[in-house]
N, C-alpha and C positions, 0 to 999 in steps of 0.2 A: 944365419946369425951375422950380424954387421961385423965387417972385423976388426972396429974399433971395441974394448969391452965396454959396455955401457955406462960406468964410473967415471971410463975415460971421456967419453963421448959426451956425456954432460956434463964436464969439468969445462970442456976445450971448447962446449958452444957456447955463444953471445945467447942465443935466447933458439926453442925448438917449436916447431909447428905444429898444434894436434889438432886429430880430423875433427872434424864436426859429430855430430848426430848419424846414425844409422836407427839405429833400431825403429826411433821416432818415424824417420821417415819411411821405413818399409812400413809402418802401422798404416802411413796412410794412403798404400800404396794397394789398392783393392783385390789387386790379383797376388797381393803378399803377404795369406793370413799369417800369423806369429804364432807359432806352436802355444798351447797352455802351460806348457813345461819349459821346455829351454828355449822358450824364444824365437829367434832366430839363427841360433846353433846349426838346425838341422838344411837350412837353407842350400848346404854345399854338394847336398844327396839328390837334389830339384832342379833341371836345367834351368827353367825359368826364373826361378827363386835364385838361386847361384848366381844368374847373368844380373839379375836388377841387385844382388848381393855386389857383386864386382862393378855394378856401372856407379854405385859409389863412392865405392872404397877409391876407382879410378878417377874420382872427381879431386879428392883428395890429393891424391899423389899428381894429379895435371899439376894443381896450385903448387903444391912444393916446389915439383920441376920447375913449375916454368919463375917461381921465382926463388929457386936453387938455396931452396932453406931447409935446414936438418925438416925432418918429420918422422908425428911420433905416430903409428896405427894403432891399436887393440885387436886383438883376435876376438871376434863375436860370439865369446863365452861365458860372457855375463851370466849364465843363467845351466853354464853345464856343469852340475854339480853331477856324481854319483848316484843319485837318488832321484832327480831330472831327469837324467839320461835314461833310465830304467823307465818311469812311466809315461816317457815319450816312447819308448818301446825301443829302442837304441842300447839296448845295452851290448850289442854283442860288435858294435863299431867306436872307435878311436875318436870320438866327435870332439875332444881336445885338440890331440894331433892334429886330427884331418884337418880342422881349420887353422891352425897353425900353415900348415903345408899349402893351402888355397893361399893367405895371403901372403905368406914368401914365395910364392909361383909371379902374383901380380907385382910385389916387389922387385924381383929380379928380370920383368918383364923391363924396366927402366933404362939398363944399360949400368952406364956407372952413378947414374944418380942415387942408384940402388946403397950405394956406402954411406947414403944420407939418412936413406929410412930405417928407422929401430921398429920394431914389435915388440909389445909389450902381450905377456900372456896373461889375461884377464877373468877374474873374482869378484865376487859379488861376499855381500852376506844370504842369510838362509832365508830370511823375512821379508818384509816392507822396509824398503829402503827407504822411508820415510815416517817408521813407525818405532823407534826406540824400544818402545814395550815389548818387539819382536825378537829381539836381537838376544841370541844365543848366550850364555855363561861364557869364559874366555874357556875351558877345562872342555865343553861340548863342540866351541866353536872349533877350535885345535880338531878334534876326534870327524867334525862332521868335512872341514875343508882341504885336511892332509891329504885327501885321495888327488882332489883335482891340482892341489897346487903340484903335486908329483908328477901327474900327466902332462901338465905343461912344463913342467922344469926336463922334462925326458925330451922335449925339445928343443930347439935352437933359438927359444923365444931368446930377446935379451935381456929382459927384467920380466919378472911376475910385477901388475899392481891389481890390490885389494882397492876396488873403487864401491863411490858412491855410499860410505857408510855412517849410519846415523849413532853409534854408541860405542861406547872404551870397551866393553863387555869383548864385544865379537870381535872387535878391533886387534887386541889383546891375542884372541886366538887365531885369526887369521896368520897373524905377524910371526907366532912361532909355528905354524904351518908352512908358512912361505922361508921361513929362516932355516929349517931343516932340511929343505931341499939346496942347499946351496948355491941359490941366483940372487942376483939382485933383486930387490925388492923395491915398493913405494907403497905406502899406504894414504889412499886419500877418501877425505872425512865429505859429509854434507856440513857445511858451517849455519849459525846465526850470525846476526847482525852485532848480536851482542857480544861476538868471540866465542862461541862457545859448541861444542857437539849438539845434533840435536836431543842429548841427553840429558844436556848442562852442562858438562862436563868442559871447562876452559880448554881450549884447542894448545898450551901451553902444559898442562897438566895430563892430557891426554898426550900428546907428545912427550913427555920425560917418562910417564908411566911405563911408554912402550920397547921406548930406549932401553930403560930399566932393567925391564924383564927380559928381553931377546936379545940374543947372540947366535950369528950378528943382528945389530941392529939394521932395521931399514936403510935403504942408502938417502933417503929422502921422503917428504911427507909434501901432499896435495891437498885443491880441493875439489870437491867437481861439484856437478848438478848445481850450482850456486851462481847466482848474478853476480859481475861483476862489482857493483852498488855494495852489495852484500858483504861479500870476501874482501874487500877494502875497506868498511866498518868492523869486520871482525877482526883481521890483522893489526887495525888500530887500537881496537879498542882496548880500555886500560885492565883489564883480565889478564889481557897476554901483553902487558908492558916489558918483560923481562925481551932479551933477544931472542931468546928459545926458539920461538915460534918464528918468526924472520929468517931466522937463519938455517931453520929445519924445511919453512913450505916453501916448496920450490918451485909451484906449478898451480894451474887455477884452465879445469875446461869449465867455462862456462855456459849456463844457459842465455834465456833471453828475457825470463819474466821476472820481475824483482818482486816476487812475492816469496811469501813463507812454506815453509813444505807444506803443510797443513793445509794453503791453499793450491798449491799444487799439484799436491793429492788427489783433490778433490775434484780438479779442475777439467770441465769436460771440454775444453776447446783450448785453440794451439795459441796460445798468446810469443807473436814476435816480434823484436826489434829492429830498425832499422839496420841492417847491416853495415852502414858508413859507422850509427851512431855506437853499436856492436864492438867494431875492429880500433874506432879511437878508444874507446872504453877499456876491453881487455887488454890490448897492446900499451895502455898507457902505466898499467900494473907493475910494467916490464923497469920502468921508469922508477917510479914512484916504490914499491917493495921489492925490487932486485928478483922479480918471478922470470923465470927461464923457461918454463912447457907452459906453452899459452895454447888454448884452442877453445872446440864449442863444446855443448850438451844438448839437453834439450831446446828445441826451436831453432836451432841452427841446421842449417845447410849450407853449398859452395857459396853463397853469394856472399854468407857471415865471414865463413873462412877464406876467401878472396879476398876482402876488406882488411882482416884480419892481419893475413900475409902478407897484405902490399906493406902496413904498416910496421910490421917487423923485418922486412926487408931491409927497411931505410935505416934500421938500428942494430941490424948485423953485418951492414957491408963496410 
């Protein structure tokens, strides 16, 4: 665990580095099939799979390092639920823990730079992260995701975040999942253009809702999986005119295609950005809506988050 607490940690920083893409990229990495189940979870049990795992996450933390700016990881849990972890045949190993403990081994590989990097212990929902229709009741969501957020709160993660999520429904139950294990929190949404969840749901209204209900509340709200383009029409847009939502999203990984999930769904090929055009883009967020966790999603890799870096460098020193 960083031994700043993570409240503090993102209080006292100018603006925080998040990694790029993994999963994306091991997909397209031939010798690195992705489990049907969890992903890339199990990767840390595979020497092979483990080393192209860590070569990078290592990409990652070079850029930080070398230009000495907070950074945020994820533990590659996205997909380890209790019931994952079972019909990948894993049930009788720590596959939360364990990779918790992989990527605090490469963080503390750093020296002292090590006091910069936070891990965040990472959640998904139970569906298509792009399919609203899929998304759990708040009363099931709570029931199906209390196991894992426990498993990662039993470590030194420093915040739990619920990423990439398309509806209030599961949102809602995530939030008191993650609120009864006693860590910090973050919950972050897939946005429209139009401000709004991809449920409909106003990103302004889904934030108070969740406030609302949970104690504690979230320490902050995200977005991910969203362009750039995107997440600055939704933040604008007059839906969430109230502060609410400004003042609650704190952070934006982005992808690289400015399309709709819908079409990205569906989408059988890697649509990317220029990496220059990328890092002026995202980093200008920082500016423009007061966002503090900048980094990638989909279509990204070092070259985005290198660009990305350089340009928040010059507004954190």
């Amino acid at each position: 665990m960083n031994p700043i607490p993570f409240p503090d940690f993102l209080k006292q920083s100018k603006c925080i580095l998040g990694e790029g893409a993994v999963i994306e990229r091991l997909r397209r990495n031939s010798d690195c099939e992705l489990d049907p189940h969890i992903v890339n979870s199990g990767f840390i049990y595979h020497v092979a799979k483990r080393a192209a795992l860590a070569a990078i996450c290592r990409q990652y933390l070079d850029i930080g390092f070398r230009h000495d700016l907070p950074l945020l990881l994820s533990t590659p849990t996205w997909r380890a639920s209790r019931e994952r972890i079972a019909a990948a045949g894993l049930s009788g190993m720590d596959v939360n823990g364990d990779n918790f403990r992989f990527l605090d081994a490469l963080r503390n590989s750093y020296g002292d730079y090590a006091r910069k990097v936070v891990i965040c212990g990472l959640l998904s929902c139970r569906g298509n992260a792009y399919d609203p229709a899929e998304a759990l009741s708040a009363a099931d969501a709570h029931e199906f995701h209390a196991w894992q957020a426990a498993m990662l709160a039993q470590t030194n993660v420093d915040f739990l975040l619920a990423a990439t999520l398309p509806a209030l429904s599961e949102a809602l139950g995530l939030a008191s999942a993650m609120a009864a294990t006693g860590k910090p929190y973050i919950v972050s949404f897939v946005a429209r253009p139009e401000g709004t969840l991809l449920d409909g749901t106003p990103l302004k209204e889904a934030i108070a809702a969740i406030d609302a209900a949970t104690r504690p509340q979230p320490l902050a709200y995200m977005v991910n999986c969203t362009h750039a383009s995107i997440c600055r029409a939704a933040l604008r847009h007059d839906v969430n005119s109230s502060l609410l939502a400004g003042d609650r999203i704190v952070g934006l990984l982005a992808n690289t295609a400015a399309l709709n999930p819908e079409e990205l769904d569906n989408s059988t090929g890697l649509v990317q950005e220029d990496p220059d055009v990328f890092g002026r883009s995202v980093a200008g967020l920082h500016g423009e809506l007061g966002l503090k966790i900048l980094g990638g999603c989909c279509g990204t890799d070092d070259r985005h988050i290198r660009c990305l870096a350089t340009r928040l460098a010059s507004v954190s020193s």
